[in-house]
N, C-alpha and C positions, 0 to 999 in steps of 0.2 A: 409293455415289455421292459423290460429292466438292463439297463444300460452296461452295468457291471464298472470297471474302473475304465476311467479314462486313461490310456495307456501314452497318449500321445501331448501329455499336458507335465507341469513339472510336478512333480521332480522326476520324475519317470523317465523322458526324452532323455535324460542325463544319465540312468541309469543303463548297468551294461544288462544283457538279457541272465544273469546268473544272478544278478541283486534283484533284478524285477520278479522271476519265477521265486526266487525265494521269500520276497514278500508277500507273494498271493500264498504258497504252500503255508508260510506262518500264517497268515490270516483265513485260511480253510483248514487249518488244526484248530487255530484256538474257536473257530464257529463249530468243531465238531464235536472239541469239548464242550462247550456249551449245551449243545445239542446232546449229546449220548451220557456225559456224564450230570448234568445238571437239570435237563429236559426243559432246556429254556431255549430261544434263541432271538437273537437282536437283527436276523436277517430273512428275510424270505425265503421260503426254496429256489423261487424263479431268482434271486441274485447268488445265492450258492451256486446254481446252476451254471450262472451266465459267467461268475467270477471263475469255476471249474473251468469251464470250456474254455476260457482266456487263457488258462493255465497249461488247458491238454493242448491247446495250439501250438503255444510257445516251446513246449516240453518235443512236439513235434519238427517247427520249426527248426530248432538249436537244439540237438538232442548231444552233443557233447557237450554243450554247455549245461545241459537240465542233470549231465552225473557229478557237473561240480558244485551244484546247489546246497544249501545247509543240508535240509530236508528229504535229498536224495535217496539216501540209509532207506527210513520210512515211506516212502512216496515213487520210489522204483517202477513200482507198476501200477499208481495214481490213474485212474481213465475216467475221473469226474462222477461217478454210478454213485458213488458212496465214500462218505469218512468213516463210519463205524469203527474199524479195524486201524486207524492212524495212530491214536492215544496209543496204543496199546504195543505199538513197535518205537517209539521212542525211549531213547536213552531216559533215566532216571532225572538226570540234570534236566534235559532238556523236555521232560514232563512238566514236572515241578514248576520251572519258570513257566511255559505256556500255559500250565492250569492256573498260575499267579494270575498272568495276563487276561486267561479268559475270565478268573472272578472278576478282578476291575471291570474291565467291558461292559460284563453281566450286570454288574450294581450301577455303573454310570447311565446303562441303556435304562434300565430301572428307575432310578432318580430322574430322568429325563421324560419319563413319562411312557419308556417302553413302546416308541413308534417303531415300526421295521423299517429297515432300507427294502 
């Protein structure tokens, strides 16, 4: 079973719950780009999963916190089932840079030999 991120380890502990949610949210768009627009992916389902569910906890836990997040806009009603529909409610800016991001990713996992998490 797949661990998902360590939440309790640094730099995280340090983080408030509005930089922590927003870093899972970035890192489950740029997996979703990868995934729907590239039909590649550097992670398993079972850790998209597990990294989701950390997310929709959080999003429940602090839910005023989860509307001041970046990614709020787009991920308002995020419930882990699916990304498909994320790329595609992102600002133009904030496509662009995440598809930058998910190419790197994509090539780095690639050169590395393309193990999953």
């Amino acid at each position: 079973m797949s661990k998902g991120i360590d939440l309790s380890k640094m730099p995280f502990v340090y983080w408030s719950p509005v930089t922590t949610m927003s870093y899972l949210q970035r890192r489950i768009i740029v997996y979703s780009i990868m995934y729907y627009r590239y039909n590649e992916s550097c992670v398993s389902d079972r850790y998209y999963d597990t990294i989701s569910k950390q997310l929709c906890g959080l999003q429940k836990q602090y839910p005023e916190q989860f509307k001041r997040t970046e990614y709020y806009y787009a991920m308002y009603d995020f419930d882990g089932t699916t990304g498909f529909d994320i790329p595609s409610r992102l600002t133009k800016s904030d496509l662009d840079r995440l598809t930058r991001i998910a190419s790197a990713v994509l090539r780095l996992w690639q050169e590395d030999g393309g193990k999953m998490l």
